[in-house]
TILUMTI-288892 format. One line per 4 residues: number of its first residue (from 0); for each residue x, y, z of C-alpha. Coordinates in steps of 0.1 Angstrom, whole numbers, plus 2048, in hexadecimal, padded with zeros to 3 digits. Layout:
N
NUM) X:Y:Z  ...
// end
This chain:
645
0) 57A:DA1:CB1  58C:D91:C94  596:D6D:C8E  5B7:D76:C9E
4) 5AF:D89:CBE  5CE:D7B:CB9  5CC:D61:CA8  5BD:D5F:C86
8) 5CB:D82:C70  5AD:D88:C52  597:D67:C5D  57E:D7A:C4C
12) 559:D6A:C48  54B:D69:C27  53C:D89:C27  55D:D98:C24
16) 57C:D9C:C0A  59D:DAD:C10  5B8:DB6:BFA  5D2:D9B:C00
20) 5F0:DAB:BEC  600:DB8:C07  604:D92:C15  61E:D87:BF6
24) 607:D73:BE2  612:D7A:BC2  602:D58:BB3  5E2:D61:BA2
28) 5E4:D84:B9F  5CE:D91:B84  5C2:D6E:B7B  5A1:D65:B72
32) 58E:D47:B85  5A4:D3E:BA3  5B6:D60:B9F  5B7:D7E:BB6
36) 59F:D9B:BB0  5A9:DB3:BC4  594:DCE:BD5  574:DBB:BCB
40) 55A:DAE:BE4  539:D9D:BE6  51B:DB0:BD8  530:DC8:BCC
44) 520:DD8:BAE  539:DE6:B95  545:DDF:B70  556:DBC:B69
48) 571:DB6:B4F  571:D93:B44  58F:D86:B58  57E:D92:B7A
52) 58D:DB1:B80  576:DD2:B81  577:DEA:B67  579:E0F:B77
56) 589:E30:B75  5A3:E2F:B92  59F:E4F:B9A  579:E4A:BA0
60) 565:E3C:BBA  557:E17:BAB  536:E16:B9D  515:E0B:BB2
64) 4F8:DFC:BA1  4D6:E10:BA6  4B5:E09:BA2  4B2:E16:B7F
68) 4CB:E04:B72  4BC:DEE:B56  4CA:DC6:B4F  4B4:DBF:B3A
72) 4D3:DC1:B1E  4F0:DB5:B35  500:D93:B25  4FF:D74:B3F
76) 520:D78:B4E  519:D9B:B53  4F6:D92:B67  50A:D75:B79
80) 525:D8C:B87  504:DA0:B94  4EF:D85:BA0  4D1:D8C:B88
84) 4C3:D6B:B8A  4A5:D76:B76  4BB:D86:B55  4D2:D63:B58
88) 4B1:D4B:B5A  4A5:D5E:B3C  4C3:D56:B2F  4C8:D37:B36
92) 49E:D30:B2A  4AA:D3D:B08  4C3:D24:B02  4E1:D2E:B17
96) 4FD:D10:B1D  506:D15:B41  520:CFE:B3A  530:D16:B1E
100) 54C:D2A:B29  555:D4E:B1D  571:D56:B0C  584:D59:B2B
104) 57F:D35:B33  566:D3C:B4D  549:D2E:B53  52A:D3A:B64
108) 52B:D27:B84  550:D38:B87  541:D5A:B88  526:D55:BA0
112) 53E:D3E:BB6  554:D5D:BB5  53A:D77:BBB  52B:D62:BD6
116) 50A:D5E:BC1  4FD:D40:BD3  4D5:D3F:BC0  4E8:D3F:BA1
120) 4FE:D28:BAC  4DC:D11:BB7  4D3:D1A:B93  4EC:D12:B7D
124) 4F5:CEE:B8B  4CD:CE7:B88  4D5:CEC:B64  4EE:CD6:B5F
128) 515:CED:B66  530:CDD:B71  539:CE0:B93  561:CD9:B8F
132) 563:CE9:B6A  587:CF6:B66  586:D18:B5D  5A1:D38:B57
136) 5C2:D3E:B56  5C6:D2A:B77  5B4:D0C:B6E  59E:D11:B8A
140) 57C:D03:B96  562:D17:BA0  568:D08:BC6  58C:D18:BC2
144) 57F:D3B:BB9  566:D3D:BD8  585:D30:BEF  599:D4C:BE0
148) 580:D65:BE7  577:D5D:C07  552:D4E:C02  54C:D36:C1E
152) 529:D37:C17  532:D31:BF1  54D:D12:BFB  532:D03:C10
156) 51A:D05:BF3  52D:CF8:BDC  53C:CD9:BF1  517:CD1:BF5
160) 513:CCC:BD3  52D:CB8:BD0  54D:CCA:BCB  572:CBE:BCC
164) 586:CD1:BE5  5A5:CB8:BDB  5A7:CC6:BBB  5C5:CD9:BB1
168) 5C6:CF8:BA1  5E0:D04:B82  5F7:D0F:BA2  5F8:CF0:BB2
172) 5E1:CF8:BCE  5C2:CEA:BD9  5A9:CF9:BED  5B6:CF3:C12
176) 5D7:D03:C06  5C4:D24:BF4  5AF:D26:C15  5D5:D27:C26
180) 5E4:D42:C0E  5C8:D58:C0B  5C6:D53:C32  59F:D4B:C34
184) 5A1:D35:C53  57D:D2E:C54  57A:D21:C32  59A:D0E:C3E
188) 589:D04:C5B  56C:CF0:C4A  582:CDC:C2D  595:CD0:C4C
192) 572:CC9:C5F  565:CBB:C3B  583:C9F:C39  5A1:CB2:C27
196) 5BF:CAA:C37  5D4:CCA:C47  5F6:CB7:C38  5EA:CB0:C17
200) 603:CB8:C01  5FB:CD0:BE1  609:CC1:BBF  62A:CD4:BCA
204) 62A:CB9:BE9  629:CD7:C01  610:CD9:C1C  5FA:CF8:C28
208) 613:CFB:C44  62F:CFD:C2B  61F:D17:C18  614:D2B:C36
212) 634:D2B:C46  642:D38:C22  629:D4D:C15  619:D62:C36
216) 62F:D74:C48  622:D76:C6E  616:D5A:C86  5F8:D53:C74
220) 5EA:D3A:C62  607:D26:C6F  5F9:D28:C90  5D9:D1C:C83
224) 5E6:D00:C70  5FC:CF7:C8D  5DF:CF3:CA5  5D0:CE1:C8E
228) 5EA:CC4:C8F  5F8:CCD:C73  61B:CB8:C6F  639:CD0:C75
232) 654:CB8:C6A  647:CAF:C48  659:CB9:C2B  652:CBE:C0A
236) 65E:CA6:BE5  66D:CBE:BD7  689:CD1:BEB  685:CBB:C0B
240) 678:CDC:C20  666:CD8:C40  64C:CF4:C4C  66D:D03:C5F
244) 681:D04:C3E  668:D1B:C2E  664:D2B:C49  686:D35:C4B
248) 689:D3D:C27  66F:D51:C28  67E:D63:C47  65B:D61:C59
252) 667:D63:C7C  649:D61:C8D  63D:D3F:C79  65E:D30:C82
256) 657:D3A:CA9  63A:D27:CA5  64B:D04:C96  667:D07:CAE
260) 64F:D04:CCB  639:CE7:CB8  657:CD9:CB6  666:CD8:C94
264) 687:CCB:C8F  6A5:CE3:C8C  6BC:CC7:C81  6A4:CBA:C66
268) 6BA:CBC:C46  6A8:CC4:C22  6AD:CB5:C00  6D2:CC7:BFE
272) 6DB:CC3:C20  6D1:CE1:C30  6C1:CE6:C53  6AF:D02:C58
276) 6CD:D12:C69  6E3:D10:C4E  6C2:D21:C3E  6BE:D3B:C57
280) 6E7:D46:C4E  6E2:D42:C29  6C7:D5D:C2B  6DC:D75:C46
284) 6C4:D75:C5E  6D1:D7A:C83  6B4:D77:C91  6AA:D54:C83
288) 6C9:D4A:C8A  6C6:D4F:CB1  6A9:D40:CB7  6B1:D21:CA5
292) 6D2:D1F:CB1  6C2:D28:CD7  6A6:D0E:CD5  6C3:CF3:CC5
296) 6D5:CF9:CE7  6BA:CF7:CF9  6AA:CD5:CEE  6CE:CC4:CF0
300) 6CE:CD2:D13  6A9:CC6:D1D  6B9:CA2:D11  6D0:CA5:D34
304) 6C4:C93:D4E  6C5:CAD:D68  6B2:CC4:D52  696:CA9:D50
308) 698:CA7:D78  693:CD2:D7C  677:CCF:D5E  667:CB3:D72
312) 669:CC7:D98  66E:CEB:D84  652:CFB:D9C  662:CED:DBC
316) 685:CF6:DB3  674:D19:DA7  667:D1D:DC9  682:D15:DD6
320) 698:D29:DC6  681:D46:DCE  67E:D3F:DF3  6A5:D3E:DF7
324) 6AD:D5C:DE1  695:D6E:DF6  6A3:D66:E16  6C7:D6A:E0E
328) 6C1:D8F:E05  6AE:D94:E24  6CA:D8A:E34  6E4:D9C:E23
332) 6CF:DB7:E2E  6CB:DAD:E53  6F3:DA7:E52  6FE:DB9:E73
336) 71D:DCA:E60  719:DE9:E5C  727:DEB:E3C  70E:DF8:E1F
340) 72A:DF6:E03  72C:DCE:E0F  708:DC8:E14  703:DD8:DEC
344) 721:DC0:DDD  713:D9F:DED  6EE:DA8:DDF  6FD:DB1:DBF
348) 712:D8F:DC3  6F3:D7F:DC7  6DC:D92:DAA  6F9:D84:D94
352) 6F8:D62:DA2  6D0:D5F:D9F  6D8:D6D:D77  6EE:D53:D6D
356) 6D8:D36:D7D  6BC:D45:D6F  6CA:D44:D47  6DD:D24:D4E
360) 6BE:D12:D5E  69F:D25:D59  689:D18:D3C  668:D2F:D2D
364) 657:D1A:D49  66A:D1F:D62  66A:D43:D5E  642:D46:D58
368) 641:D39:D7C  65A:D51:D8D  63C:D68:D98  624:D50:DA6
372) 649:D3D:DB8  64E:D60:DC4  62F:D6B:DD5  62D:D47:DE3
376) 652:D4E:DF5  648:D6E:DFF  62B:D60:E0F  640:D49:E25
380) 65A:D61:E32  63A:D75:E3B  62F:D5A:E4E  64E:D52:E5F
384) 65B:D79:E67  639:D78:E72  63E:D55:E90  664:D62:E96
388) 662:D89:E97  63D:D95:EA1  62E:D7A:EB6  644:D80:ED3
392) 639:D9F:ED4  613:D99:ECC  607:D86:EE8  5E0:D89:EDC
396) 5D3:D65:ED9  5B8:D72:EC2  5CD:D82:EAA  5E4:D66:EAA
400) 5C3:D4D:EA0  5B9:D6A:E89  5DD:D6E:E77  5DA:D45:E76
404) 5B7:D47:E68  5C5:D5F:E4B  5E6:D4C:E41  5CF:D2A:E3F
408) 5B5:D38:E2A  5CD:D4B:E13  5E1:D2B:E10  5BB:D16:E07
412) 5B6:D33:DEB  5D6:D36:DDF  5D7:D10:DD6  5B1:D0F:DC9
416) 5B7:D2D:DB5  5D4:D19:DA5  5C7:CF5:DA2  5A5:CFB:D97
420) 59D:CF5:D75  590:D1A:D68  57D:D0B:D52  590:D00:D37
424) 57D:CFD:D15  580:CD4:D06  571:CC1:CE8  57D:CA4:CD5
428) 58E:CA8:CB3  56B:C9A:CA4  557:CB4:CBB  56B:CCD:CAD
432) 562:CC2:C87  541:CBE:C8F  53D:CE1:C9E  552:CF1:C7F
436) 53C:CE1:C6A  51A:CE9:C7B  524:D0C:C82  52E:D14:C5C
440) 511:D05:C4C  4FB:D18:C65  50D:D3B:C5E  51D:D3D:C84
444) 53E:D34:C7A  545:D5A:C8C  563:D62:CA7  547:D69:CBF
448) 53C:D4A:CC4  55C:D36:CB0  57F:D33:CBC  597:D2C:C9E
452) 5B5:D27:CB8  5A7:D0C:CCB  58B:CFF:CAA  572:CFC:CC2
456) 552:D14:CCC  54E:D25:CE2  53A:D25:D03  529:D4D:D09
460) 545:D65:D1E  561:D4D:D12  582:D58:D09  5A2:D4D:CFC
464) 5BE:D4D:D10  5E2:D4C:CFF  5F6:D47:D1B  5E5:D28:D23
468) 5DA:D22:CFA  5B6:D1B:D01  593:D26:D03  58B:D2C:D28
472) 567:D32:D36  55F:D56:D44  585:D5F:D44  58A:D78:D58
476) 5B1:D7E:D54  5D0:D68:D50  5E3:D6E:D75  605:D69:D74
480) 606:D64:D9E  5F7:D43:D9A  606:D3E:D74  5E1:D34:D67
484) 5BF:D41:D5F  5A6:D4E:D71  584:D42:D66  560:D38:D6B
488) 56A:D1C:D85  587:D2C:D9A  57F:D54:D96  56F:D57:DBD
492) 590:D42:DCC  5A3:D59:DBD  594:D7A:DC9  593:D6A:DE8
496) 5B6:D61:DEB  5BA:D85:DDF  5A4:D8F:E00  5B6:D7E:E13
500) 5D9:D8A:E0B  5D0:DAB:E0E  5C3:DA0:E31  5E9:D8F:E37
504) 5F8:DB1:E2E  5E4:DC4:E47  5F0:DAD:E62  615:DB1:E56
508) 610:DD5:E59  601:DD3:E78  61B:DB9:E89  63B:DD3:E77
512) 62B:DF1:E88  62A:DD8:EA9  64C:DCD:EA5  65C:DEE:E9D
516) 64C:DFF:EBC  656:DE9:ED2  679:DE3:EC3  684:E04:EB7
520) 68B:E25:EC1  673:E3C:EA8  66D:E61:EB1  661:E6E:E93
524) 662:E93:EA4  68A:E93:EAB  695:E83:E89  678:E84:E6F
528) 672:E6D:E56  697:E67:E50  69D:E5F:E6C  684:E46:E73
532) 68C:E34:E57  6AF:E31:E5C  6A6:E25:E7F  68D:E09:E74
536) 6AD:E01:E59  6C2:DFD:E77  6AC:DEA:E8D  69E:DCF:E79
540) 6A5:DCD:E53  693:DAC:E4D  674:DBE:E5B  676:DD7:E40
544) 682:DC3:E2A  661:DA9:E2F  64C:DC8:E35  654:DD8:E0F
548) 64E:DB8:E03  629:DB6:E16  624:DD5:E06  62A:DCD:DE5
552) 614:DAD:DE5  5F8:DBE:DF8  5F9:DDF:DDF  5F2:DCB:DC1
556) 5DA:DB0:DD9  5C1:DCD:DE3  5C1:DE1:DC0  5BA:DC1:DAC
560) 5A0:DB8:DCA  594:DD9:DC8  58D:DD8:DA2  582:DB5:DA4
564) 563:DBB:DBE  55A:DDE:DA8  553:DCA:D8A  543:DAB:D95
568) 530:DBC:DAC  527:DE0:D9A  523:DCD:D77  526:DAA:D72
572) 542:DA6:D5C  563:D94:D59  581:DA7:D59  586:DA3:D36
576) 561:DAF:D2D  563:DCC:D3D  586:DD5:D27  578:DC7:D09
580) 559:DE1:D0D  573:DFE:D1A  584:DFB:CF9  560:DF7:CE4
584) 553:E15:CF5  573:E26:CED  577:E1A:CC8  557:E23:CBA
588) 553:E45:CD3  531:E37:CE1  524:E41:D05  512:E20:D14
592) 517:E19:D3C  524:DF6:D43  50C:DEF:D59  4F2:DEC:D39
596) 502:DC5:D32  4EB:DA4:D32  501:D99:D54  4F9:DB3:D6C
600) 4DF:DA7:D81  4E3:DC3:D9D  4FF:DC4:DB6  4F2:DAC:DCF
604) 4EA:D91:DBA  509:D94:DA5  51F:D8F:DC4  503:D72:DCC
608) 50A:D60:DAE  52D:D68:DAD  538:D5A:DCE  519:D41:DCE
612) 50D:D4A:DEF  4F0:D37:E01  4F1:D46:E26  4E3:D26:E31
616) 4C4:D29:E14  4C0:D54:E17  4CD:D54:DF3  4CA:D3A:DD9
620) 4EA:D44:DBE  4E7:D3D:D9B  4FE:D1D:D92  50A:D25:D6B
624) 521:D0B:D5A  533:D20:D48  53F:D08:D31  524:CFD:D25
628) 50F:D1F:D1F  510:D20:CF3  500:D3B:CE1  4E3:D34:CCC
632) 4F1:D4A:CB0  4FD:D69:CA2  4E2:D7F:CB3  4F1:D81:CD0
636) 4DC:DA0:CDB  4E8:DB4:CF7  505:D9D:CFE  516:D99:CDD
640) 535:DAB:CE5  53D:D9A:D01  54A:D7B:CE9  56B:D80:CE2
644) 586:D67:CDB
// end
């Protein structure tokens, strides 16, 4: 996957080089050290003009060097741009100033900085170049060429010899803010780990975040920068902008999405007075306007103090609100009027009522929880139509003590599934430099193994999860009926509790069937289908009110149970695993069974490990912290493309 498997857009390592004109830079274009050359990458082999760019026909494919090809005649910049370190130390032997530029202004260590040359690099600096020389139309440093291109081995490299990544370029820009612009987050990634400061201001006074939110249209790198504490209040010494001003100059909706939920100011007023709503109408955008205008409602409405009293109890009230919405339509339904017309215009009274509270009240939060407060009412009208319409007709002791057995156990689940740590990835803010930096220097700074949402590594079979915004071991999937993440530590609880509810439905069914026998007149013979259900309509509409509702929850309860057990038990893998290889397989056309993964260890001992069975010492279940299982690299073997991010 890519730096963004949502996330990260063209994160690229340094083996790579993409065309970034279709991104708006127009800074640099053409340019010779610092600016863009576009279509060239790494080890390319083709015919260099001497302000970078390559000299071809259009209309033909570019030139590859052979074998045969002879540079025994080629001038120094010419074997640079190659990498023939034996034509350039001949060169150089003879009496070659590595310090002298060309007529461009460039000098030597610019074009194997740029052409990710890193023995010439070695060899030029042991003869005496300049590591910071200016050079080319931009007045750029070698450092800045290798950040435009991409070259995190080349950055590293270069820092270790003793580079300036503060420097500014002719632009303005230093490194940290190229890195932003040309949206190589890894490169990013290590100045940040390597002490540059993710607000420095360029010699414009604007921050990367400013320029992201103003120059990269889409979510990212603002979300990077954002996670990475970047300030999203700051404004610039100039115009007075904050991140939001650009943003909204720039009309990059998705970037101001982002500052509105870190929090940036929608009152914060720039140099001539503007907010960024005034912005957002100077540039006729509808859309910018109604989410700033929504989210400056909302925030004066969170200041209330009965909003901070249904923020503080929001699940309770949710619950609550669930539990009596429920219940009044059951008994709207159960009404003993016979009246179908009245029945429909108090539940449509009530649909509109349960609307209006819900824009009025309801928060994102609030609403994130509505399925989870909703299976959780359902659950307790079950339980109670079960005690106050089916036990007075099952008499059974020992299906009472089994029904009992059922609710208890679905209630332990339920909770442990929901207030067990899944096993939530953590590091300090220094753990996370220190891995940045050890991972780059090594060559593992890859998505496999690296998250650049969370800038942290990550354990083996770890995933990132955006509805909870973090790196959760062996995810499985994000469930929405307990508004968390399943993962390493609560996965069994949950396919328990999923056992046992679709245990509770088959005791609802069996105590409707009970009820209705015994209750109603049903003789399917005399009046068909029809018939019988108008009867079990007439007889008891909270029982088939409660019983559509058991068989909703218990549908969805045994396919996801069903499709749980298959793949732990058949092949090992997480629910995510097994899609991510679905769509691998399907991608790249290639015919491989699923079993064939590095965490199949046969059916029995994958349910073994899975549930951690013992049977009082018959088996002895493999205990794997998650969290703390790191790959060693990037051969990964058989198991590689099970790291995703």
């Amino acid at each position: 996957m890519d730096w963004n498997e949502g996330h990260v857009p063209h994160g690229h390592m340094e083996d790579h080089c993409h065309n970034h004109g279709a991104h708006g830079h127009d800074h640099g274009h053409g340019h010779g050290p610092g600016g863009m050359m576009h279509g060239f990458r790494p080890g390319f082999h083709g015919q260099f003009g001497p302000r970078g760019d390559i000299r071809t026909d259009p209309t033909q494919q570019p030139m590859k060097r052979s074998h045969m090809d002879d540079s025994s005649s080629w001038d120094i910049v010419k074997a640079t741009q190659f990498g023939v370190l034996a034509r350039c130390r001949e060169l150089v032997e003879a009496g070659y100033d590595v310090r002298q530029p060309d007529k461009e202004n460039v000098s030597l260590l610019h074009w194997a900085a740029i052409n990710n040359r890193a023995e010439l690099v070695k060899y030029y600096i042991s003869k005496g170049a300049i590591v910071d020389q200016l050079g080319g139309d931009l007045n750029s440093t070698p450092l800045h060429w290798a950040v435009r291109q991409g070259h995190l081995s080349m950055v590293i490299q270069l820092l270790r010899y003793g580079a300036d990544p503060s420097l500014a370029d002719g632009e303005g820009f230093c490194c940290l803010h190229l890195a932003v612009l040309f949206q190589h987050m890894p490169i990013a990634a290590y100045l940040m780990a390597k002490g540059q400061e993710v607000d420095s201001p360029d010699l414009n006074g604007q921050t990367p975040l400013m320029l992201a939110a103003q120059k990269i249209i889409g979510p990212e790198p603002t979300n990077f920068l954002i996670k990475c504490n970047a300030s999203v209040n700051a404004v610039d010494k100039v115009n007075g902008n904050s991140p939001l001003h650009c943003a909204v100059l720039a009309g990059n909706v998705d970037a101001a999405h982002l500052l509105l939920e870190a929090g940036a100011s929608v009152s914060l007023q720039n140099a001539k007075g503007h907010t960024p709503i005034d912005l957002a109408h100077q540039v006729h955008s509808p859309l910018l306007i109604h989410m700033l205008t929504h989210i400056k409602e909302e925030r004066i409405k969170s200041s209330s103090p009965c909003f901070r009293i249904v923020a503080k109890y929001e699940f309770h009230l949710q619950l609550a609100f669930s539990a009596v919405v429920m219940w009044v339509v059951g008994a709207i339904a159960d009404m003993r009027s016979e009246s179908w017309l009245l029945k429909g215009l108090l539940l449509g009274c009530v649909l509109g009522a349960v609307n209006v509270t819900s824009r009025q009240l309801a928060g994102p939060s609030m609403q994130e929880l509505r399925p989870a407060s909703a299976l959780i009412a359902s659950l307790l009208w079950m339980v109670v139509t079960w005690c106050l319409w089916f036990l007075p007709d099952i008499p059974s002791f020992t299906v009472q003590v089994l029904f009992s057995l059922n609710a208890i156990g679905l209630a332990y689940y339920y909770l442990r599934s929901w207030r067990t740590d899944p096993g939530y990835i953590r590091a300090t803010e220094e753990e996370k430099k220190k891995n940045v930096v050890l991972l780059a220097e090594a060559g593992c700074l890859d998505p496999r193994i690296f998250c650049t949402s969370c800038m942290m590594r990550k354990p083996v079979r770890a995933n990132h999860c955006f509805s909870c915004d973090s790196c959760i071991a062996k995810q499985d999937h994000h469930s929405m009926w307990i508004n968390g993440c399943i993962g390493a530590r609560n996965h069994r609880y949950f396919v328990m509790f999923l056992l046992c509810l679709t245990l509770m439905g088959g005791w609802m069914f069996y105590g409707s069937i009970v009820y209705w026998s015994k209750r109603c007149s049903l003789s399917y013979r005399e009046v068909g289908a029809w018939g019988v259900l108008t009867e079990l309509v007439g007889c008891s509409p909270w029982v088939l009110y409660v019983f559509g509702m058991t068989f909703l929850h218990t549908s969805w309860a045994s396919a996801s149970l069903f499709m749980q057990l298959y793949q732990i038990a058949i092949f090992g893998l997480t629910t995510t695993e097994r899609m991510n290889l679905i769509q691998r397989r399907r991608r790249h056309q290639q015919h491989f069974s699923l079993r064939e993964n590095p965490y199949n260890l046969g059916l029995v001992r994958n349910l073994v490990n899975f549930f951690q069975l013992r049977c009082c010492g018959l088996f002895k279940p493999a205990v794997v912290d998650w969290t703390q299982q790191y790959s060693s690299g990037l051969d990964l073997a058989a198991g590689e493309d099970f790291h995703t991010v």
